[in-house]
Backbone as a ProteinNet text record, in pm:
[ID]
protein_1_A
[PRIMARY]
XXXXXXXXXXXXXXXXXXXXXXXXXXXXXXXXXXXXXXXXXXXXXXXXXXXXXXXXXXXXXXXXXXXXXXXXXXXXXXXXXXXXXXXXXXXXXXXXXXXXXXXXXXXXXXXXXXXXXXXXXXXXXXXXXXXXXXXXXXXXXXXXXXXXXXXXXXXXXXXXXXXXXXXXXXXXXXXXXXXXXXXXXXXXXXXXXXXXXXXXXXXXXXXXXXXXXXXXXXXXXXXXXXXXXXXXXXXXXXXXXXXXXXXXXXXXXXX
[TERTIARY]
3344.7	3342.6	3203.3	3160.3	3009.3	3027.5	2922.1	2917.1	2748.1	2787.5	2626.7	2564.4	2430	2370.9	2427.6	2458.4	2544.7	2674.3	2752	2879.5	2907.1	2799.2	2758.3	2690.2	2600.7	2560.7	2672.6	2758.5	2852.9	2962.2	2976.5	3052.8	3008.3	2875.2	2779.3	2783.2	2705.4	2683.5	2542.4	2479.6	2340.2	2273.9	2184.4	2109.7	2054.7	1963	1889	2005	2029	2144.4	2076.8	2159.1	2130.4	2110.1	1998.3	1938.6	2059.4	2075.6	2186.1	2298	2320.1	2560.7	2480.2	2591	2557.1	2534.3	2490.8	2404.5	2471.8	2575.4	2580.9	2471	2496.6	2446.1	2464.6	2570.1	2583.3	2493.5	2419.7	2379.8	2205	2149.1	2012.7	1900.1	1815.8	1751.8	1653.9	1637	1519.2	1588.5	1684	1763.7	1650.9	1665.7	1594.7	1623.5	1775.1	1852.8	1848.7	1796.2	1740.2	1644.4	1617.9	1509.8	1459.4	1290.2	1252.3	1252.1	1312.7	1385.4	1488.4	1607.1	1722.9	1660.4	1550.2	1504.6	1450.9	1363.6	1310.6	1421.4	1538.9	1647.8	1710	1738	1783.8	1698.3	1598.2	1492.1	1521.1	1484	1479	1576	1693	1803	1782.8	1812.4	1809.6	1712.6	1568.8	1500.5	1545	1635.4	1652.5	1766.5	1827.8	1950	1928.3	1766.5	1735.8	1646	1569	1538.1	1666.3	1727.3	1829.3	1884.7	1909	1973	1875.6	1776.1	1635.1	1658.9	1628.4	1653.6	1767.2	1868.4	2022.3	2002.8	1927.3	1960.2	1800.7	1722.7	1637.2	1726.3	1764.6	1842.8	1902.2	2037.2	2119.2	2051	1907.8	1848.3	1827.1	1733.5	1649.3	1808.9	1889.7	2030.2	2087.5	2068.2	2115.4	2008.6	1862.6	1785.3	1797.5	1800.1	1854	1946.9	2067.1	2183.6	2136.2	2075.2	2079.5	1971.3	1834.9	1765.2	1883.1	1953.5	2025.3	2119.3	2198.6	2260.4	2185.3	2048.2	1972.3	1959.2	1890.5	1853	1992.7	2074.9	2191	2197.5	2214	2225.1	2129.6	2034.5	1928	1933.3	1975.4	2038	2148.2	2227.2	2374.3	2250.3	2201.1	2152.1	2104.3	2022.3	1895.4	2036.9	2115.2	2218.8	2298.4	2315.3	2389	2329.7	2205.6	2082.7	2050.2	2077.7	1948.8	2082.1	2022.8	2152.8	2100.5	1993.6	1944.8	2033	2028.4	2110.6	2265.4	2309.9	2490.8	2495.7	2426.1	2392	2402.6	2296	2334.5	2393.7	2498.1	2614.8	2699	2705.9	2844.5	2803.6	2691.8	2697.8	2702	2685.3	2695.7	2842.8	2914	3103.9	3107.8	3106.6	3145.1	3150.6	2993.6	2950.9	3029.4	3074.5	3171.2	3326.6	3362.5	3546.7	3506.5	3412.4	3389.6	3348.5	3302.3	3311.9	3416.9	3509.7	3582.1	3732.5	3685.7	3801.8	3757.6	3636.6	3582.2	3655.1	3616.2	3772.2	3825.2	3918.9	4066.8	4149.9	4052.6	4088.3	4008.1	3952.7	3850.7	3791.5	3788.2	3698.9	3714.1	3787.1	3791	3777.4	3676.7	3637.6	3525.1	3411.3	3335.5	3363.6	3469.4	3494.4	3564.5	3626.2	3716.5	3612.2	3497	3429.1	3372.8	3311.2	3264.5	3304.3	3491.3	3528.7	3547	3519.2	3593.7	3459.1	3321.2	3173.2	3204.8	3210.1	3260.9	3325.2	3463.2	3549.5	3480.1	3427.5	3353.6	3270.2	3158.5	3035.9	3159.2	3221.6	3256	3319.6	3368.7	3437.6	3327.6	3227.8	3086.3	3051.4	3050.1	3011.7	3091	3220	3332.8	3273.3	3275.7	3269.2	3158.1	3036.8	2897.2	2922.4	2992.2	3013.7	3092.4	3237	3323.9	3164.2	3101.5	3014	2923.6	2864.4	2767.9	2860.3	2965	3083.9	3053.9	3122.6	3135.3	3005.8	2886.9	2780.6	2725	2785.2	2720.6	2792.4	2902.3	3039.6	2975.1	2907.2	2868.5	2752	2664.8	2522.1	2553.8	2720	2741.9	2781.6	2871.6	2903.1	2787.6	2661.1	2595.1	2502.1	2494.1	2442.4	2485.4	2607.9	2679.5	2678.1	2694	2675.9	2540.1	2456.7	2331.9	2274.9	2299.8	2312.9	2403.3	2493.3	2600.8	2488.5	2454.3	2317.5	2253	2175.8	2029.5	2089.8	2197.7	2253.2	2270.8	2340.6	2380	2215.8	2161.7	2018.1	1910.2	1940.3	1885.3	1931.2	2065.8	2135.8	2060.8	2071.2	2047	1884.2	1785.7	1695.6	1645.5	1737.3	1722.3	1738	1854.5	1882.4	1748.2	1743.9	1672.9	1507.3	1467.4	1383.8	1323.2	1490.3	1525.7	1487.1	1598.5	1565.4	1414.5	1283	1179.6	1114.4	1142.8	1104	1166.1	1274.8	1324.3	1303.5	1270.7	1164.4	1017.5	972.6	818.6	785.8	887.2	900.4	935.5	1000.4	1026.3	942.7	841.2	742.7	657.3	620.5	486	571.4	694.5	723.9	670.5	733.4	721.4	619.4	509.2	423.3	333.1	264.7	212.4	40.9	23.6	-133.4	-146.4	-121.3	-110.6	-182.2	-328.4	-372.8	-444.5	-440.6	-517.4	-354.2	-228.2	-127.5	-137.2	-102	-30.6	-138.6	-272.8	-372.2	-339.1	-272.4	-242.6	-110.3	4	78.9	123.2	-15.4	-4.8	-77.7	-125.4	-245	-192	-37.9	45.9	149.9	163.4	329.6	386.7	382.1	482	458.6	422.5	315.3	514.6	595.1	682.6	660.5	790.4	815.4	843.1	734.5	760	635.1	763.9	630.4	618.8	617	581.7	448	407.2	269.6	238.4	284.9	252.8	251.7	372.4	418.3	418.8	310.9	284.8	310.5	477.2	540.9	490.9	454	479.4	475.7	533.9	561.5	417.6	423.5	283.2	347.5	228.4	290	339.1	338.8	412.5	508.4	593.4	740.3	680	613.7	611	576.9	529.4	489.1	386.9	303.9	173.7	202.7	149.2	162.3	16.7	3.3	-79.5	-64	-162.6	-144	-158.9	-74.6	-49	77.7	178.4	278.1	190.9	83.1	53.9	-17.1	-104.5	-169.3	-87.8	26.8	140.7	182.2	209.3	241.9	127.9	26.1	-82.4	-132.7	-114.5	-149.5	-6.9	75.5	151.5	300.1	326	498	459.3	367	349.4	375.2	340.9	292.4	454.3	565.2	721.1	770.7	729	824.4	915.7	858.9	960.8	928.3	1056.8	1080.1	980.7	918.1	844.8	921.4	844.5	870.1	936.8	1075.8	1136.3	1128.6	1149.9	1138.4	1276.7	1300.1	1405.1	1369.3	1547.5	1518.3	1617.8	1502.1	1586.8	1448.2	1492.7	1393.7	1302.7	1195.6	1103.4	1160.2	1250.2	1323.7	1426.6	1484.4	1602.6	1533.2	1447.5	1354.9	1275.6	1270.6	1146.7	1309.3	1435.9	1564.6	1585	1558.7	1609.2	1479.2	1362.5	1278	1300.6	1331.4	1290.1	1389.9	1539.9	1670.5	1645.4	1574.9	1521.9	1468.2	1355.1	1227.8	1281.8	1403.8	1471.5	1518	1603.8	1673.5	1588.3	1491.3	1417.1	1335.9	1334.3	1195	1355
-3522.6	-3514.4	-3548.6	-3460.8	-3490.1	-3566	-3621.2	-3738.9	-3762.7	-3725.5	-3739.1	-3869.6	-3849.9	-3975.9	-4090.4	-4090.5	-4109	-4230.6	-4078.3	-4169.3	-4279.2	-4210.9	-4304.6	-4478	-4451.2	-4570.9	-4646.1	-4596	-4658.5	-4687.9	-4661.6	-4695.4	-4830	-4834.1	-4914.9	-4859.1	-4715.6	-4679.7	-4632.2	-4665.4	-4643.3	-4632.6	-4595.7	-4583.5	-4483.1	-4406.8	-4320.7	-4257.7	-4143.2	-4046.6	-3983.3	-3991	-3901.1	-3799.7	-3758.9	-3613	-3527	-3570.4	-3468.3	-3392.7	-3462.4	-3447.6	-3294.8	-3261.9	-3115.3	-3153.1	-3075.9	-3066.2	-2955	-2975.4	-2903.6	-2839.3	-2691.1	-2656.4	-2691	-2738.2	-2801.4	-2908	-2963.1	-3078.9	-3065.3	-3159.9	-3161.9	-3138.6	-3049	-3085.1	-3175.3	-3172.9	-3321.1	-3490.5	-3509.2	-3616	-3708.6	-3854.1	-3927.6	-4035.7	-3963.9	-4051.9	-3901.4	-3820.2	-3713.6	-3796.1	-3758.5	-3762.1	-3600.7	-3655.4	-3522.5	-3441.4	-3404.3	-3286.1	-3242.4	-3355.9	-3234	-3206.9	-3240.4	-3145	-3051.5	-3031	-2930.1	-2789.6	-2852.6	-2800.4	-2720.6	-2785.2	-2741.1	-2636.5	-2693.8	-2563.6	-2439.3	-2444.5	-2358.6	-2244.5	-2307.7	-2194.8	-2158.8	-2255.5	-2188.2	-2068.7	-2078	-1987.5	-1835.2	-1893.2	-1722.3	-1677.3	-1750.3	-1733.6	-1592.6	-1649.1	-1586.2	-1476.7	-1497.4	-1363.2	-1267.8	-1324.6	-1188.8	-1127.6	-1209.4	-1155.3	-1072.7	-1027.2	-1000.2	-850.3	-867.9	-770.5	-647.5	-714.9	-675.8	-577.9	-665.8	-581.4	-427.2	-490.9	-386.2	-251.8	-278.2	-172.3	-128	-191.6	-130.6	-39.3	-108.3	15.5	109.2	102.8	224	360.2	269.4	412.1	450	385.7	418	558.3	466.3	599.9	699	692.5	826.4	968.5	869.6	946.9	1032.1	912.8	997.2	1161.9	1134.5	1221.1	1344.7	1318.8	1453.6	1451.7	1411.6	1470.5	1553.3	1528.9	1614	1742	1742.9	1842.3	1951.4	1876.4	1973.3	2041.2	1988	2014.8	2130.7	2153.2	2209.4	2304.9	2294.8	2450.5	2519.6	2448.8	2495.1	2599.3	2527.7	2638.3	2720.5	2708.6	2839.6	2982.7	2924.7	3027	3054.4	3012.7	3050.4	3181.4	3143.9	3251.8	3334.1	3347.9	3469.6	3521.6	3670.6	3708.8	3670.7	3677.9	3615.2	3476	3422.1	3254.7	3284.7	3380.1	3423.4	3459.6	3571.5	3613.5	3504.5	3435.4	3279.3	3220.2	3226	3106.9	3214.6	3316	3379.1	3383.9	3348	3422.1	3258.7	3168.9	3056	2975.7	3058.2	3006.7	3059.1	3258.4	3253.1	3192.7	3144.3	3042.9	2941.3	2883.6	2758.8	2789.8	2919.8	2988.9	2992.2	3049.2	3080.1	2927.2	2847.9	2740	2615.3	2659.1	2576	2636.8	2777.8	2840.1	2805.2	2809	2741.8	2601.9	2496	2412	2386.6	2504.8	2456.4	2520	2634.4	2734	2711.4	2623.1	2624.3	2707.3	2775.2	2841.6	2786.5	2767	2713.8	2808	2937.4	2982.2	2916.1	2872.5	2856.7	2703.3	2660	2502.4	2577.2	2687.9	2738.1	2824.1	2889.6	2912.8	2816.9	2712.2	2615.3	2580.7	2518	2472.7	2552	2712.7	2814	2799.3	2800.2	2764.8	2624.6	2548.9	2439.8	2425.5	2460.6	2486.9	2560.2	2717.8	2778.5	2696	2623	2532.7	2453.8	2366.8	2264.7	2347.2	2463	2543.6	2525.6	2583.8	2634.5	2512.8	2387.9	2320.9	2234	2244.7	2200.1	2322.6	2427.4	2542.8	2465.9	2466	2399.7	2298.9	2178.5	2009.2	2071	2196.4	2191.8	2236.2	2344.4	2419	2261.1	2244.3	2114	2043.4	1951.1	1908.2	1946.4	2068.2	2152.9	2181.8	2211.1	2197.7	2078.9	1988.2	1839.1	1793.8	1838.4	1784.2	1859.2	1973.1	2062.6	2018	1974.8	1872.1	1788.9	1695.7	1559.4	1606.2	1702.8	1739.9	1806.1	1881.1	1935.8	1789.4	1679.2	1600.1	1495	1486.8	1422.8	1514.4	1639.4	1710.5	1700.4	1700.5	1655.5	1540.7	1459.1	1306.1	1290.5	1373.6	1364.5	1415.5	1569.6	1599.4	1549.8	1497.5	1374.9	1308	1219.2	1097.8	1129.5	1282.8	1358.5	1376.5	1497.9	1485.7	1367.1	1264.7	1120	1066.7	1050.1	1036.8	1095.9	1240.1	1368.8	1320.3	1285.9	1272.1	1143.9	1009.4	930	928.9	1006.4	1067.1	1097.8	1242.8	1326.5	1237.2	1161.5	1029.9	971.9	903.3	853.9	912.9	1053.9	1117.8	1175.1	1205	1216.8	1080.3	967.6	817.3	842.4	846.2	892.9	943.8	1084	1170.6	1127.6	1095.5	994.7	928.2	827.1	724.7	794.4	908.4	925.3	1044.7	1099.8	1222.2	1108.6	1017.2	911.4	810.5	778.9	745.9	837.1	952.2	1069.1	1147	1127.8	1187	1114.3	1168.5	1125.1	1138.9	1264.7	1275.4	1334.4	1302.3	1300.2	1229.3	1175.1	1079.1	1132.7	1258.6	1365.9	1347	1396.9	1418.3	1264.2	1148.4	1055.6	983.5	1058.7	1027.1	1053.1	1206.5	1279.2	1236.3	1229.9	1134.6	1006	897.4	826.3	764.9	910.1	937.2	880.5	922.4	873.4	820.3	742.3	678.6	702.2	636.3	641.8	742.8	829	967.4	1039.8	1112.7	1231.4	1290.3	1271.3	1385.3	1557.5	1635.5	1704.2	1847.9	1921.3	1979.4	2100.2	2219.7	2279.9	2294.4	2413.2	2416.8	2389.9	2277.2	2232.2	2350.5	2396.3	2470.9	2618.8	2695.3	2845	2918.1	2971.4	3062.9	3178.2	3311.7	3428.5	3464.9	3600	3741.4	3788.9	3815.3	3876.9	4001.4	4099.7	4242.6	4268.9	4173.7	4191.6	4131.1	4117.4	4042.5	3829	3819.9	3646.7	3536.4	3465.1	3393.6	3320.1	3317.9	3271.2	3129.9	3050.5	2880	2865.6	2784.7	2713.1	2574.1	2546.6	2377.7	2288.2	2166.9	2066.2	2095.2	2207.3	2218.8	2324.1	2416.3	2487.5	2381.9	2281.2	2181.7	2127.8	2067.6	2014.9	2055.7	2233.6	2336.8	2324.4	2310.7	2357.2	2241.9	2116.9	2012	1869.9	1880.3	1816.4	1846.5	1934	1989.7	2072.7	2147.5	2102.3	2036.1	1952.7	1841.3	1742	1821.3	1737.5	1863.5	1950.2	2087	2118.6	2160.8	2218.2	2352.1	2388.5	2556.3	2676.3	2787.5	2876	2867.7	2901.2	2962.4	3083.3	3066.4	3189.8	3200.3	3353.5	3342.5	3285.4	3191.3	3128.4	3112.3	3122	3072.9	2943	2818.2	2717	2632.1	2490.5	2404	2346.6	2310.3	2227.6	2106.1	2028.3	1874	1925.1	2047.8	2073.2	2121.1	2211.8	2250.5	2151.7	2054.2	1924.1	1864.9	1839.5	1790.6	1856.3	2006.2	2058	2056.1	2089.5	2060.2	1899.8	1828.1	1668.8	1677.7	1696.9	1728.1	1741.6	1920.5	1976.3	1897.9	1837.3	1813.2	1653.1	1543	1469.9	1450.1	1575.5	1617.9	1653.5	1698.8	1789.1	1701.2	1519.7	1477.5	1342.3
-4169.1	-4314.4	-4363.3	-4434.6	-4497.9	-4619.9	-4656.4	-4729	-4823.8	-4923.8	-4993	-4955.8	-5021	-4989.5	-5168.8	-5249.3	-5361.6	-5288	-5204.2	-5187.5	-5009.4	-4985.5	-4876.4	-4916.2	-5001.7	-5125.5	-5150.1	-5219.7	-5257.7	-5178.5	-5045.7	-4944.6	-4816	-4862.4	-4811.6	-4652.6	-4679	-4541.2	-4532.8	-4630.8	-4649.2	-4468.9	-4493.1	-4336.8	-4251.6	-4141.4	-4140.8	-4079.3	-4090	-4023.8	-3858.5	-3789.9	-3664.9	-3684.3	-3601.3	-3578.6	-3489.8	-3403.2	-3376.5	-3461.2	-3511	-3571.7	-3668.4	-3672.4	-3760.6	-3872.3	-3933.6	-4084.7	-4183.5	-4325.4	-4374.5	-4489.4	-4500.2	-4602.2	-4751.3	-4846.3	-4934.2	-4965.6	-5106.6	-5105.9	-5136.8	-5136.8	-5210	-5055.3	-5003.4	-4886.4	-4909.2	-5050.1	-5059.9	-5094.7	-5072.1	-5098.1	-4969	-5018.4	-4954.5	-4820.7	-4816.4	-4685.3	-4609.7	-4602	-4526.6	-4432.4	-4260.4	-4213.2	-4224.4	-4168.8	-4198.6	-4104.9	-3983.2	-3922.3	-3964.8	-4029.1	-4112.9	-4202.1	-4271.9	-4408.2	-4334.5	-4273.7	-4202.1	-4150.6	-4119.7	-4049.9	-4147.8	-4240.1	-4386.5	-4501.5	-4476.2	-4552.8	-4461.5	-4362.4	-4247.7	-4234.8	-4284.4	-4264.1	-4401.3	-4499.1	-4639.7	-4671.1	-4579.3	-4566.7	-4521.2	-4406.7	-4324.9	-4413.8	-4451.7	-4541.6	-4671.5	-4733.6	-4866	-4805.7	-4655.9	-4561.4	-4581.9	-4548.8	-4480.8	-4615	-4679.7	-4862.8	-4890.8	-4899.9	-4945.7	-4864.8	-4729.9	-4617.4	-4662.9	-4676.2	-4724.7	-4878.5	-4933.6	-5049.7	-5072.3	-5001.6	-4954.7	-4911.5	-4802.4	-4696.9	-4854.5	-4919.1	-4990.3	-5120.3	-5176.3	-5248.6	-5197.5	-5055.8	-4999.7	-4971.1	-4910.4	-4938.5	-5086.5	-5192	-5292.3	-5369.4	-5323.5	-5367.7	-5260.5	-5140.5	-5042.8	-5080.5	-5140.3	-5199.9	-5316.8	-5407.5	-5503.7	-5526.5	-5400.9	-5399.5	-5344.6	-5210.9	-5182.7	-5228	-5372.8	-5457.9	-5542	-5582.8	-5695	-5586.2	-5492.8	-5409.9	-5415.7	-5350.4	-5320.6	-5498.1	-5589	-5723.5	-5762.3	-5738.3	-5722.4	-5619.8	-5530.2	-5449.2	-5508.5	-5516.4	-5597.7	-5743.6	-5796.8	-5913.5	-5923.7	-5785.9	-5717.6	-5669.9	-5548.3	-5570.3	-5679.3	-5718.8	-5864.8	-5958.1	-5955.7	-6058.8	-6018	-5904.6	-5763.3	-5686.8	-5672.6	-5570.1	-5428.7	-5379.2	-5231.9	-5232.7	-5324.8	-5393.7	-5306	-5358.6	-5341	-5202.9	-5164	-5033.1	-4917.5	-4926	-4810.2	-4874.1	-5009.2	-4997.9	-4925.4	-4976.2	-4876.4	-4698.2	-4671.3	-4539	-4436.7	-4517.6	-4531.8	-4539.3	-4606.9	-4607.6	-4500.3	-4495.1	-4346.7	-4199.4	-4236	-4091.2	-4104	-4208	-4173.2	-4153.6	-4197.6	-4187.7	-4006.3	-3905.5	-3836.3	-3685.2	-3775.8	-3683.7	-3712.5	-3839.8	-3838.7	-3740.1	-3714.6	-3622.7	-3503.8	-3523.2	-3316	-3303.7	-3431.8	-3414.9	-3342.4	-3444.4	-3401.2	-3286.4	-3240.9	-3155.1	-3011.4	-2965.7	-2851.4	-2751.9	-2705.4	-2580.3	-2441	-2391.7	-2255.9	-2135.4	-2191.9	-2081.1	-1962.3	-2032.7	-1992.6	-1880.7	-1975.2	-1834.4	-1768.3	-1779.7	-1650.9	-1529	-1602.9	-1505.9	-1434.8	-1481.6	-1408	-1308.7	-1343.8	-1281.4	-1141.7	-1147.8	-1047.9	-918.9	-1018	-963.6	-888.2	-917.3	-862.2	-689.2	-763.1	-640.9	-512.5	-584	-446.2	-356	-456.9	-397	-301.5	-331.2	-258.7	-154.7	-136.8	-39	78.9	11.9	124.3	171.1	115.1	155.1	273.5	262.2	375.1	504.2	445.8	594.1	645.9	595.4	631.4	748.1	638.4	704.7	862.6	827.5	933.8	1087.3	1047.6	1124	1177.8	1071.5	1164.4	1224.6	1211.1	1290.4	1433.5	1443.9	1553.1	1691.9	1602.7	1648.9	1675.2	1635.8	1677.6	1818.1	1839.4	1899.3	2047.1	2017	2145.1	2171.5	2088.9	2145	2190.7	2173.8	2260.9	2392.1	2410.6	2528.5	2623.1	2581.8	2631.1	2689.8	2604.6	2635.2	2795	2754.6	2876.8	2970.5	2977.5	3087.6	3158.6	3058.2	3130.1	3163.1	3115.8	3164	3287.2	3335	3473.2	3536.9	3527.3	3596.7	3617.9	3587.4	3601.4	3651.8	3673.5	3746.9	3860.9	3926.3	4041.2	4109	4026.8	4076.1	4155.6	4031.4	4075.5	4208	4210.1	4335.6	4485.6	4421.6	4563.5	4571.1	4501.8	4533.7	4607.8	4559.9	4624.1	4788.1	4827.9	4970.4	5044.8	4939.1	5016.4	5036.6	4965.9	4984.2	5099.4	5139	5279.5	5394.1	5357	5432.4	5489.8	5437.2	5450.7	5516	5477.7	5520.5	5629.4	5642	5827.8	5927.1	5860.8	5925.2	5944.8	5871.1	5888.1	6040.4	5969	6107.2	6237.6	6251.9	6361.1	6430.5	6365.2	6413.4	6428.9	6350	6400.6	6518.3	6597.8	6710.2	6823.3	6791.3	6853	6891.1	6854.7	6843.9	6971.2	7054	7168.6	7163.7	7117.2	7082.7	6953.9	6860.7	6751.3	6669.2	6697.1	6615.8	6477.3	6418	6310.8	6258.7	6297.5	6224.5	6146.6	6256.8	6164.3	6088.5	6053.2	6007.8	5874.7	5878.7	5748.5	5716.3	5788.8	5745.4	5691.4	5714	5663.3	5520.1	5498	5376	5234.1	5237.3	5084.5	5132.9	5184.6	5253.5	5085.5	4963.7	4863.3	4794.9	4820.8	4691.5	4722.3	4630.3	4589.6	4726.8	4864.7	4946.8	4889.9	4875.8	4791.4	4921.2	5000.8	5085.9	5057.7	4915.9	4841.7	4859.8	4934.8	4960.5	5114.7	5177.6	5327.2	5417.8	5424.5	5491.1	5444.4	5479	5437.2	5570.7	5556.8	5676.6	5599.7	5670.1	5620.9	5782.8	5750.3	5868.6	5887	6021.4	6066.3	6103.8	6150.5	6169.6	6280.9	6388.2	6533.8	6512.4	6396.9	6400.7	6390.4	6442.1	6465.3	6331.7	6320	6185.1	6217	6134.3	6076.3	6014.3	6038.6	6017.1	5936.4	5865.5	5842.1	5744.9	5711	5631.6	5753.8	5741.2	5834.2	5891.5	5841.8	5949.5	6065	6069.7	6162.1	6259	6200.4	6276.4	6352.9	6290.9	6412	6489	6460.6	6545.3	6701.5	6670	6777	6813.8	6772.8	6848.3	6880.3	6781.2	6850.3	6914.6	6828.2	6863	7003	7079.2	7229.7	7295.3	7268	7386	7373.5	7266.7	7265.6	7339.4	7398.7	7463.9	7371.6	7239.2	7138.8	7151.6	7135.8	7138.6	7070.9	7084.7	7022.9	6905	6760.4	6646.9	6649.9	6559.5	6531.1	6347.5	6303.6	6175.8	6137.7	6022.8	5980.3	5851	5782.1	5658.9	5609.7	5633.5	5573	5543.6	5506.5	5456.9	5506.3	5488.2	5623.7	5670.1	5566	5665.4	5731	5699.6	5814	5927.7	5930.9	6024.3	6115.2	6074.1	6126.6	6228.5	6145.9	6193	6332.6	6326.4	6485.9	6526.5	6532	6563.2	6671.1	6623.9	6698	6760.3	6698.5	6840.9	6935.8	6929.6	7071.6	7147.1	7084.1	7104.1	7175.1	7120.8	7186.4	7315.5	7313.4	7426.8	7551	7561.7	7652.4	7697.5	7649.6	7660.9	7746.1
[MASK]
+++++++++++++++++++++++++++++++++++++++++++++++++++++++++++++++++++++++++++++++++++++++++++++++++++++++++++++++++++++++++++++++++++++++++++++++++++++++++++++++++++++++++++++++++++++++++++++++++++++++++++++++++++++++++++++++++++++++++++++++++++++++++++++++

């Protein structure tokens, strides 16, 4: 309950009031049991108070003169058509435009959302065939993938063998070998280099039926596979480690 500074006097409650407790607007802001932040507090609003009234009634002239200019105006067209047939001319062509969009109204057009909607539908059609097609084509890159990843693993496998197998063979032409000191010279040139003998071994047919050697399998031919009593060269078609394989059999057996 607010309380002047008067009936506070006379209640004997005289004394400086707290800055906090709310502050009504009613009442004198210069009264002297005021401190001077609620006067401050109190001017302050009373200020924005007579701002905004001010503001308010601004706004409400500036539309009153608004109106009244486009009432004269319109008043002032109305008379221009009235006097002039160009005047009558765009009022009539002018009703029509409004008999004509007040039927657009009430009557709507729903062609054009129906085409849309038909545009629509197709797009999203094409676009499922699309998604189904990449789908499909993705599904055959996974399988093409695992198939080749089984490959490479099989391959990897067969090569690790066939590896061995050459390290096997190694060791056992450099046992074997009796005067052989140029072969296992060249044999021991890359012990870890890719068993890979593409090139070593250049068989071709000569014109008396027999074969022509050269590389380091003809060298072996003429200086060491002698001296193991391995069999003359026949033309054959198989690999040089299966070939080197019966090769040393023979060449086992006989020794």
């Amino acid at each position: 309950m607010f309380l002047s500074g008067a009936q506070r006097k006379a209640l004997g409650l005289a004394g400086k009031r707290k800055v906090g407790r709310p502050i009504a607007y009613c009442g004198d802001p210069n009264s002297p049991d005021l401190t001077s932040a609620e006067r401050r507090r109190i001017m302050r609003r009373i200020a924005n108070r007579e701002s905004a009234r001010r503001v308010r009634a601004r706004r409400l002239d500036l539309l009153d003169d608004m109106a009244k200019r486009a009432k004269e105006m319109e008043e002032a067209n109305a008379r221009g058509w009235q006097t002039s047939a160009p005047g009558k001319a765009q009022q009539r062509s002018l009703f029509w435009c409004l008999c004509l969009i007040r039927q657009a109204d009430a009557e709507p057009d729903l062609a054009p959302d129906h085409l849309q909607a038909k545009e629509m539908e197709e797009a999203n059609a094409r676009l499922l065939e699309r998604l189904a097609s990449v789908e499909s084509k993705h599904s055959a890159v996974l399988s093409e993938a695992q198939a080749l990843d089984s490959d490479l693993r099989a391959k990897s496998a067969l090569n690790e063998e066939l590896q061995a197998q050459v390290r096997q063979l190694r060791v056992s032409l450099l046992q074997k070998g009796k005067n052989g000191d140029v072969a296992k010279t060249l044999l021991r040139s890359s012990p870890d280099s890719d068993c890979s003998f593409t090139g070593v071994a250049d068989l071709t047919h000569t014109s008396g039926g027999g074969m022509q050697t050269g590389g380091l399998f003809g060298y072996l031919q003429d200086i060491a596979l002698p001296q193991l009593d391995a069999p003359q060269l026949e033309p054959m078609e198989q690999s040089f480690s299966e070939f080197l394989k019966v090769e040393f059999a023979h060449g086992g057996g006989a020794a």
